[in-house]
MIKOLRO-619895 format. One line per field, with one value per atom (N, C-alpha, C, CB): residue in one letter; residue number from 1; atom name; x, y, z. Coordinates in Angstrom, 3 decimals, decimal comma. Glycine has a CB too. Example, Ala and Ser with C-alpha at 12.3 -4.5 7.8 and 13.67 -1.06 7.14 Angstrom:
// MIKOLRO-619895
marro A_A_A_A_S_S_S_S
mise 1_1_1_1_2_2_2_2
torlo N_CA_C_CB_N_CA_C_CB
x 13,190_12,300_13,200_11,308_12,850_13,670_12,900_14,084
y -5,690_-4,500_-3,300_-4,473_-2,250_-1,060_0,030_-0,598
z 7,800_7,800_7,800_9,046_7,080_7,140_7,870_5,725
// end
This chain:
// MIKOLRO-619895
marro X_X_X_X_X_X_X_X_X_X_X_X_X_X_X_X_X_X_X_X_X_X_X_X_X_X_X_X_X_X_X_X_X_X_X_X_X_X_X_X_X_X_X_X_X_X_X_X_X_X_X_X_X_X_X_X_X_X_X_X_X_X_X_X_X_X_X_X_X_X_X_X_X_X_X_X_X_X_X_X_X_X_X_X_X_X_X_X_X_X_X_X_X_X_X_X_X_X_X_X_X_X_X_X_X_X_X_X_X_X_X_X_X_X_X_X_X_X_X_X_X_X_X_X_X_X_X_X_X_X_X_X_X_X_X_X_X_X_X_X_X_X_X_X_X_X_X_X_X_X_X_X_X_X_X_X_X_X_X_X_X_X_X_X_X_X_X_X_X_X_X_X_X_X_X_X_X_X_X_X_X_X_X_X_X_X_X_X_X_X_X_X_X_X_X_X_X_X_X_X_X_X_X_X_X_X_X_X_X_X_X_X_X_X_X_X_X_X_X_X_X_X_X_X_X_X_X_X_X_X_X_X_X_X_X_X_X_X_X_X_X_X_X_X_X_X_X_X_X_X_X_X_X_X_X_X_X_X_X_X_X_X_X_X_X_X_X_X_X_X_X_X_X_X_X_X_X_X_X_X_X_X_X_X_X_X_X_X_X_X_X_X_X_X_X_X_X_X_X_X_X_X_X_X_X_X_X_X_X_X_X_X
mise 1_1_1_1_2_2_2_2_3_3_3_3_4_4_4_4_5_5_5_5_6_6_6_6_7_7_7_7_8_8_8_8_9_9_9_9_10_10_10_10_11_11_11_11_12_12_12_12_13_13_13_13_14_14_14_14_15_15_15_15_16_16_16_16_17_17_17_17_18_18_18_18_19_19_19_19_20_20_20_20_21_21_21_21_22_22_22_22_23_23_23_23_24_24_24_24_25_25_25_25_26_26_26_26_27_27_27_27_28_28_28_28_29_29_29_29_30_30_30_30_31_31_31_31_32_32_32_32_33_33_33_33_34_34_34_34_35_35_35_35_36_36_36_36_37_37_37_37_38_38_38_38_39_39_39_39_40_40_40_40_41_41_41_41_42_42_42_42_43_43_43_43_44_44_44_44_45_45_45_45_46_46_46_46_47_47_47_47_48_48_48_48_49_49_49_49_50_50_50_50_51_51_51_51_52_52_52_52_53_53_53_53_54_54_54_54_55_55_55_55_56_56_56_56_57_57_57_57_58_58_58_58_59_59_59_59_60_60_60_60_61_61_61_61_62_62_62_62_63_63_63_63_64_64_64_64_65_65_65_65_66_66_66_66_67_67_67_67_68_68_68_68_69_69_69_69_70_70_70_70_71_71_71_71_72_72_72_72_73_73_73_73_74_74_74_74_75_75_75_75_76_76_76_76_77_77_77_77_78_78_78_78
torlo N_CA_C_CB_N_CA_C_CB_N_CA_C_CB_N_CA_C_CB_N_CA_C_CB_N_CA_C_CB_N_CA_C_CB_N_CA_C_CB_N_CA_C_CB_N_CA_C_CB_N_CA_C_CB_N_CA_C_CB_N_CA_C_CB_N_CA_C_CB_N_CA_C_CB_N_CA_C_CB_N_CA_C_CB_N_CA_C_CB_N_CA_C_CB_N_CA_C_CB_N_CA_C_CB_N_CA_C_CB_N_CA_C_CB_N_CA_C_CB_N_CA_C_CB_N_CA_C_CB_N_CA_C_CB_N_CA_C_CB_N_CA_C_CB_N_CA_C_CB_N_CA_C_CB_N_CA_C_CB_N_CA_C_CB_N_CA_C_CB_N_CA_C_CB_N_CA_C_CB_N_CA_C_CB_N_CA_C_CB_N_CA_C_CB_N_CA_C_CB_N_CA_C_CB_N_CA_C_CB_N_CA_C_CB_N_CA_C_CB_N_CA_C_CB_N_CA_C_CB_N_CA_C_CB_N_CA_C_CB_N_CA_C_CB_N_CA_C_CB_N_CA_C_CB_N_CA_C_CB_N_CA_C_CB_N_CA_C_CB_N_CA_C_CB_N_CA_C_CB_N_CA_C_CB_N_CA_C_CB_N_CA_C_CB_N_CA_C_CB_N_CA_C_CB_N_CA_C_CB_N_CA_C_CB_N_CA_C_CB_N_CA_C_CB_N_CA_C_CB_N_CA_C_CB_N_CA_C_CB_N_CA_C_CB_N_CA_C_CB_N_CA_C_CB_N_CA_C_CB_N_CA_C_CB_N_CA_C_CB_N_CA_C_CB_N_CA_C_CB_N_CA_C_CB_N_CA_C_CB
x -39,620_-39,729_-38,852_-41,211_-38,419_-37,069_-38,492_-35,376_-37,827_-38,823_-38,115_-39,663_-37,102_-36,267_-36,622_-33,985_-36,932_-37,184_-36,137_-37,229_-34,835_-33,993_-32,994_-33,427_-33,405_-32,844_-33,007_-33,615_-31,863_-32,357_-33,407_-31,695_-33,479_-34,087_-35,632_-33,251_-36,041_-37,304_-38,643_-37,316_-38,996_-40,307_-40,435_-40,069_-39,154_-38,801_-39,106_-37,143_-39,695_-39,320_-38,437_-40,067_-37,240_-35,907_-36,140_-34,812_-35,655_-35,226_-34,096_-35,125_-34,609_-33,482_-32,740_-33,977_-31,190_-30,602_-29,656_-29,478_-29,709_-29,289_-29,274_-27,555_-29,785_-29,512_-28,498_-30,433_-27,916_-26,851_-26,827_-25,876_-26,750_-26,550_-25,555_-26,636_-25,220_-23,721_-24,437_-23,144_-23,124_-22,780_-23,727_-21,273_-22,860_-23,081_-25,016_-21,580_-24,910_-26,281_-27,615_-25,718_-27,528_-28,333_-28,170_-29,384_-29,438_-30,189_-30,259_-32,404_-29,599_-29,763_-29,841_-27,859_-30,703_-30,692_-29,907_-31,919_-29,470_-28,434_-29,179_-26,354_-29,854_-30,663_-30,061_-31,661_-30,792_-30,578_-31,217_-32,156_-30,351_-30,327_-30,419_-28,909_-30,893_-30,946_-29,529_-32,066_-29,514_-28,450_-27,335_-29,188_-27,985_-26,894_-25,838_-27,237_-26,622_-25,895_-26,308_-24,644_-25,545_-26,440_-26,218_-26,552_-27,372_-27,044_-27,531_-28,119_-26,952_-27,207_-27,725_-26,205_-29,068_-29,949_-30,248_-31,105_-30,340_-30,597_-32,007_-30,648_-32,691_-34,510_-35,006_-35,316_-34,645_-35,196_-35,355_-34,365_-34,491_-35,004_-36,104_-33,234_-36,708_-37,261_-38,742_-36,362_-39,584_-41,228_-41,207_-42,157_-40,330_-40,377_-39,437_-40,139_-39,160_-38,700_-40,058_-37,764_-39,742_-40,789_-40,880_-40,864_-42,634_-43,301_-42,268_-45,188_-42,181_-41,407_-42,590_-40,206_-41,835_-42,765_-44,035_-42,023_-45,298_-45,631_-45,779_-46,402_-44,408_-44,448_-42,690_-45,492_-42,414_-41,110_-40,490_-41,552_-39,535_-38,491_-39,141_-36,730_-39,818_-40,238_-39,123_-41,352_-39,494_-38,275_-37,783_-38,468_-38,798_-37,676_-37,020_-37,937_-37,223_-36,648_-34,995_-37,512_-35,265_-34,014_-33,023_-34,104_-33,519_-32,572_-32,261_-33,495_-32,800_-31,841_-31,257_-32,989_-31,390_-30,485_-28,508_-31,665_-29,305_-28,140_-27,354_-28,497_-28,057_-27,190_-26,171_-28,244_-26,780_-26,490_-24,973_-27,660_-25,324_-23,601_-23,149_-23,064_-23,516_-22,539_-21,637_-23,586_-22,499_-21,458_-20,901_-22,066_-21,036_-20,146_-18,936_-20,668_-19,387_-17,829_-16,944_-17,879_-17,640_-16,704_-16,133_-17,998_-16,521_-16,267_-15,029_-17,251_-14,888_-13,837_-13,074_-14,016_-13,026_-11,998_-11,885_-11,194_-13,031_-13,564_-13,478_-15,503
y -103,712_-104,153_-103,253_-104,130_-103,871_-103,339_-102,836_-105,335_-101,309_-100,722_-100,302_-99,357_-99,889_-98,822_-99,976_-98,494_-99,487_-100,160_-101,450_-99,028_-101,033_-101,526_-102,430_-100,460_-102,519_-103,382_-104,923_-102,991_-105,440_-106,974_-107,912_-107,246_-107,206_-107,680_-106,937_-107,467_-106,154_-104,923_-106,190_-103,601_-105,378_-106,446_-107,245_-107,673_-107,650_-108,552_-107,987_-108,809_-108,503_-108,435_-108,953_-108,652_-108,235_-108,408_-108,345_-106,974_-109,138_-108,622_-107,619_-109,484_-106,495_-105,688_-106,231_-104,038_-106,040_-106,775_-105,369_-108,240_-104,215_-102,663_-101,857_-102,512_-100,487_-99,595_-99,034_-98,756_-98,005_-96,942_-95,948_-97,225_-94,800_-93,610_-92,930_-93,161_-92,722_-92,025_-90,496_-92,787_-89,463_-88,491_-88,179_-88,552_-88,547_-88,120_-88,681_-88,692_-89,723_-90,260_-90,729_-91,960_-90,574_-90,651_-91,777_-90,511_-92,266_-93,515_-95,019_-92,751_-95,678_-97,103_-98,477_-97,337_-99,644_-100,753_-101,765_-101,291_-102,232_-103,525_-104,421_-103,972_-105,742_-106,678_-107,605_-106,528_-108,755_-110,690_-110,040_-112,504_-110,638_-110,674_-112,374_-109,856_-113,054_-114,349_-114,941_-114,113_-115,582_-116,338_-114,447_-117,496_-113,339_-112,496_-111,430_-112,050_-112,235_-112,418_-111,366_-112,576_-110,593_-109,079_-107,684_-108,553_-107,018_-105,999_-104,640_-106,438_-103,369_-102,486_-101,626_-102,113_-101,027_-100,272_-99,242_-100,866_-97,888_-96,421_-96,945_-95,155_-95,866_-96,157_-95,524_-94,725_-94,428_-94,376_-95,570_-93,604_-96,371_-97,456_-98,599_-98,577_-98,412_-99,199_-98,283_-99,202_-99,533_-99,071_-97,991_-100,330_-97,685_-96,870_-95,693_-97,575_-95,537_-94,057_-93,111_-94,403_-92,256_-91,682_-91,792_-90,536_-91,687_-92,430_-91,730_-92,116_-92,383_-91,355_-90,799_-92,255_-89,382_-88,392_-88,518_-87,630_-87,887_-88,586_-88,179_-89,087_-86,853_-86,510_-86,414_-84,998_-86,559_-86,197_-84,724_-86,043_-84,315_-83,020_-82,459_-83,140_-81,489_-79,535_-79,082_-78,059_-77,892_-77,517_-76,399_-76,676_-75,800_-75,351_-76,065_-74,460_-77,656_-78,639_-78,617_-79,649_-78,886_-78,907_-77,883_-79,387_-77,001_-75,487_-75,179_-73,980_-75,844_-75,714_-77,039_-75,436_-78,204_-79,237_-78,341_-81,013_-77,748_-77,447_-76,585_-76,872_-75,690_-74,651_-75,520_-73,734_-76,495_-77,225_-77,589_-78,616_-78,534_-79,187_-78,172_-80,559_-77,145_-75,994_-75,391_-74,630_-75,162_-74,569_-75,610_-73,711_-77,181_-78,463_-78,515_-79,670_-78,316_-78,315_-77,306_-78,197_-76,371_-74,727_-75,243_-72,729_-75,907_-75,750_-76,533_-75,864_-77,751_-78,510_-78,547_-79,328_-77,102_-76,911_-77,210_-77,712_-77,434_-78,162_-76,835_-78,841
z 59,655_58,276_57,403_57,797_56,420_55,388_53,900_54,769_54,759_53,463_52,215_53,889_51,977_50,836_49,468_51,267_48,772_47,576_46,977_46,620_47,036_46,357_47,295_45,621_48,214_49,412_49,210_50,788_48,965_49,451_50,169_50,009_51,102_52,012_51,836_53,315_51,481_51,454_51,509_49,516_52,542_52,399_53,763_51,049_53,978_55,107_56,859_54,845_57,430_58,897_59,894_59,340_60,076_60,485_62,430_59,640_62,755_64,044_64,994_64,352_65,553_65,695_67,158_65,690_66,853_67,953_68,888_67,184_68,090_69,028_67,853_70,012_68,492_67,526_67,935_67,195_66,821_66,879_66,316_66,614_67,059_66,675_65,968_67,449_64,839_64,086_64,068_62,041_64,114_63,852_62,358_63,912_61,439_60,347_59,452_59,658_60,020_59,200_60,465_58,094_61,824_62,645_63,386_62,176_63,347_64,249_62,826_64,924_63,582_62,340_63,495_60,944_62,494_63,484_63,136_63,734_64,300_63,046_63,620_63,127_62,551_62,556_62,170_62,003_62,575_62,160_60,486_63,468_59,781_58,400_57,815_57,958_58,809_58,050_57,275_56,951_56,257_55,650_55,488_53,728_54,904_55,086_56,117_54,473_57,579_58,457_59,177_58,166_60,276_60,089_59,329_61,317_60,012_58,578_59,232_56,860_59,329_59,879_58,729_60,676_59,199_58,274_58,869_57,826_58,225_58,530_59,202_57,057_59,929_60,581_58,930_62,600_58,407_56,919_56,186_56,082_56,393_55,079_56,015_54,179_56,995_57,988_57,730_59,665_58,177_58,617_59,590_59,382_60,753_61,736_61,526_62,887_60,468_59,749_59,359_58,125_58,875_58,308_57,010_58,589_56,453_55,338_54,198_55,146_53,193_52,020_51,185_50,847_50,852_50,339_49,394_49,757_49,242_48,246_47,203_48,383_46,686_45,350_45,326_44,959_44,001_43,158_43,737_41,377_44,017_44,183_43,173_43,992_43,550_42,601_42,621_43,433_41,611_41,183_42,744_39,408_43,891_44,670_45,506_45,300_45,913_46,188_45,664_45,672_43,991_43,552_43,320_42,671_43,661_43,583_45,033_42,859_45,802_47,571_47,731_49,273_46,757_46,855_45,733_45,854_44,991_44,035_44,672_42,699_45,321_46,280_47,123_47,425_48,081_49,293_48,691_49,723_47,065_47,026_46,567_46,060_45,795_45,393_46,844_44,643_47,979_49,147_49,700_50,334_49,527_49,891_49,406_49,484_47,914_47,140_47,429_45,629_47,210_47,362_48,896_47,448_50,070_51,006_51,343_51,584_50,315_50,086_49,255_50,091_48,617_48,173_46,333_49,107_45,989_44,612_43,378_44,873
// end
């Protein structure tokens, strides 16, 4: 089931036809998408991801997110 809020499809129970593993973003399924044909979705935006959190980013959340792109950029040269 297509969980991410803002998904087209959210709500829906898709059939998965293979998953795939990427480097950069993990494990995703690519599913029968009905009339939008298929559609490959992270397991995060799926029922069989894990639940999303059940509070908002605290503030030491957001001060090891701020660090994180601060040494991204510096790292590319920004």
């Amino acid at each position: 089931m297509v969980t991410h809020p803002f998904h087209p499809l959210a709500g829906q129970r898709l059939r998965v036809l293979f998953e795939r593993r990427y480097k950069a973003t993990g494990l995703a399924f690519c599913c029968e998408g009905g009339r939008a044909g298929t559609v490959m979705l992270p397991v995060a935006w799926t029922d069989r991801g894990k639940p999303a959190a059940a509070r908002a980013l605290g503030y030491e959340e957001l001060v090891e997110l701020a660090a994180l792109v601060r040494a991204l950029a510096t790292r590319r040269g920004k």
